[in-house]
Each structure stands twice: as C-alpha cells, then as structure tokens.
C-alpha positions in Angstrom: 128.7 -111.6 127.8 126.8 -108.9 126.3 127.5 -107.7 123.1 129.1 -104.1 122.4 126.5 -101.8 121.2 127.0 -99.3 118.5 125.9 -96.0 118.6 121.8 -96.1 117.1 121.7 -95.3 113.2 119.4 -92.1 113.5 122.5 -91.1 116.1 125.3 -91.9 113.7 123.2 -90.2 111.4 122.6 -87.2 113.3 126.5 -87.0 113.5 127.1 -87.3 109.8 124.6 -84.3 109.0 126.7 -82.2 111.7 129.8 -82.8 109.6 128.6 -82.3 106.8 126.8 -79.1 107.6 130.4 -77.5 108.5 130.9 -74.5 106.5 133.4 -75.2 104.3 135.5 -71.9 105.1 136.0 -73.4 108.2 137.9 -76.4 106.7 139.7 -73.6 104.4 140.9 -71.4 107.4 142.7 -75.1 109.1 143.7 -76.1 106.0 145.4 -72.8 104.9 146.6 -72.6 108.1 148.1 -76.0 108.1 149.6 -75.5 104.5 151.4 -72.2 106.0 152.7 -74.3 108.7 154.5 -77.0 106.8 155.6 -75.0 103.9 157.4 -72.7 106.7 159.3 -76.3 107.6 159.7 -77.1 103.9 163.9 -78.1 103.4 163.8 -77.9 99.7 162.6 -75.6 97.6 161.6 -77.4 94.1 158.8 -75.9 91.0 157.5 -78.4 88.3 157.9 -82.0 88.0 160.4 -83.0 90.0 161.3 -86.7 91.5 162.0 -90.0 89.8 158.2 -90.1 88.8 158.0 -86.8 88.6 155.4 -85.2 90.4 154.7 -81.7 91.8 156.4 -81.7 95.7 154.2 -81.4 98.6 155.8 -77.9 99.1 154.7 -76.8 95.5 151.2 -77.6 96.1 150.9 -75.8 99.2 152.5 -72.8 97.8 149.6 -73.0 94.8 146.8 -73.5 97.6 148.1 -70.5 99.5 148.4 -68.4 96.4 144.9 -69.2 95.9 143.8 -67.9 99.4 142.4 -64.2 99.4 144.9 -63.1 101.7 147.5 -64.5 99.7 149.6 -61.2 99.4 149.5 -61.2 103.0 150.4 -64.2 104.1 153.4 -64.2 102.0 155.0 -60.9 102.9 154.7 -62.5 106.6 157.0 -65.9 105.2 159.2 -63.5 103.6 160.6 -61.5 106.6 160.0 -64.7 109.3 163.2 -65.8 110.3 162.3 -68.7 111.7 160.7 -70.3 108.3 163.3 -71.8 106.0 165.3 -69.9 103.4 163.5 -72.6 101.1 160.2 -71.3 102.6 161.1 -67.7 101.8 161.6 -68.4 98.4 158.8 -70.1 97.7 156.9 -66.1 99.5 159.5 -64.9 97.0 157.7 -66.6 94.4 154.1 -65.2 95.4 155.0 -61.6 95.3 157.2 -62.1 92.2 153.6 -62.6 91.1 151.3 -60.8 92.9 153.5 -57.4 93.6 156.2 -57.7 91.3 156.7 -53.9 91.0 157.7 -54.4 94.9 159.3 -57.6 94.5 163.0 -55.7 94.7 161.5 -53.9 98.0 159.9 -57.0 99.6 162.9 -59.3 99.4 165.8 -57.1 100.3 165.9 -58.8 103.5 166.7 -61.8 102.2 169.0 -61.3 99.8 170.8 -59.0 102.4 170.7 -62.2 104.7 172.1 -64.4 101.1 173.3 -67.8 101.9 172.0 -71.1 99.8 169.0 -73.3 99.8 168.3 -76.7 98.5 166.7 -76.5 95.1 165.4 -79.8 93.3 165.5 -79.9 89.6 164.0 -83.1 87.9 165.7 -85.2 90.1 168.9 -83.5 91.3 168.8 -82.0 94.1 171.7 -79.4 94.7 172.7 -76.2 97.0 172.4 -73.1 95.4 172.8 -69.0 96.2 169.9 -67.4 97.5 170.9 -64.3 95.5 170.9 -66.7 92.6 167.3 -67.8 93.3 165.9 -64.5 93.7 167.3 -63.2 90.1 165.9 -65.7 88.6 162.6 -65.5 90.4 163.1 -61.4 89.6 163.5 -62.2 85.4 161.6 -64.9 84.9 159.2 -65.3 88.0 158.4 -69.2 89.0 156.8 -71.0 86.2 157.3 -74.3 86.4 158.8 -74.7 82.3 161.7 -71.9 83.5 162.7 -74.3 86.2 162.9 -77.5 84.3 
C-alpha cells in the first residue's frame, strides 16, 4: 500500500505566495459585500454593549465596517429604500446617514417612517419591540452613539 503523497513543499509554497499576493481590496470588495448581505437579514437592531457579557452584536460591527467603506453613503441610501432588508436593517442605514447626510436625514428616511411599524431593539440585555417612528426620532436628535443607547 503506497502511501498518500502530499502536494511537494516548493508547490504548497507556490500556493501560499499566490494567496498572499491577493490584493487586499479584493478581500475588502467580498467582505463588504458579505457584511451588506447579513446586516440586510439582521432581526434586531441593537448599538453599544449589549448581551449578558456585553459585547458589540454582529450587526453593530458590520454597520461600523460598512461605514468605513468609501461608498458608505451609497450603500446605505440603497438599505434604506430596499424593502426586502429588515426594518432593523434600515435603521441601522438610518443610522449611517443620520451621520453622513444628516441635513437629508428627514428626506432620506421618509419612506420608512411612512411605512412605520416596530423593530426589535436590544438594550443591555432586554430585548423589546419598539415604533419605528420612535427609532428614527431618536436617531434624528441624538444620532447613534452608542452612550445615548445604553
């Protein structure tokens, strides 16, 4: 019985190199791409420490890496008129053009305030429904630092 052979080390070597010659915008473009994805899924919408340990949610940080993105304003103003992301989705886009257009923040979310409703909001560790209309005035005075929503 012969022995399984690996693949040569200059081989596996060559591979490595490849990966690691990727540009890294490339891994930045899938990555924003996936965080855009999930946070359109995301069922609760929750800023600042929040859980028993609390820790920032996986929604949170994907709204901060998308903020982050050069297209940022754009991406958002797309989550805020899809109707197929989640109302919690939309106000986390709320939250981005709270602080990147908030002289159009009135403008950009009339469409879902017209569409009101409630969303699952987690404070701490409670996790409760509240008014969309509610959200958005809060997000309108005091925009979506995390010490406001504690």
């Amino acid at each position: 019985m012969k022995p399984k052979r690996c693949l040569p080390l200059s081989r596996s070597l060559a591979m490595y190199g490849l990966l690691l010659l990727t540009p890294p915008c490339i891994h930045a473009t899938e990555s924003a791409a996936d965080d855009l994805s999930l946070l359109r899924q995301t069922p609760t919408f929750a800023l600042g420490q929040v859980g028993f340990i609390g820790h920032i949610s996986e929604s949170e940080q994907r709204y901060r890496r998308l903020l982050q993105s050069p297209a940022a304003l754009e991406l958002f103003t797309r989550l805020i008129d899809d109707g197929s992301a989640t109302k919690e989705a939309r106000l986390y886009a709320a939250c981005a053009l709270r602080k990147l257009n908030a002289a159009q923040f009135v403008q950009l979310t009339n469409e879902l305030r017209k569409e009101g409703g409630h969303v699952s909001v987690l404070r701490t560790d409670i996790l409760q429904r509240e008014s969309i209309q509610d959200q958005l005035q809060t997000i309108a005075q005091h925009g979506c630092a995390d010490a406001h929503w504690r």
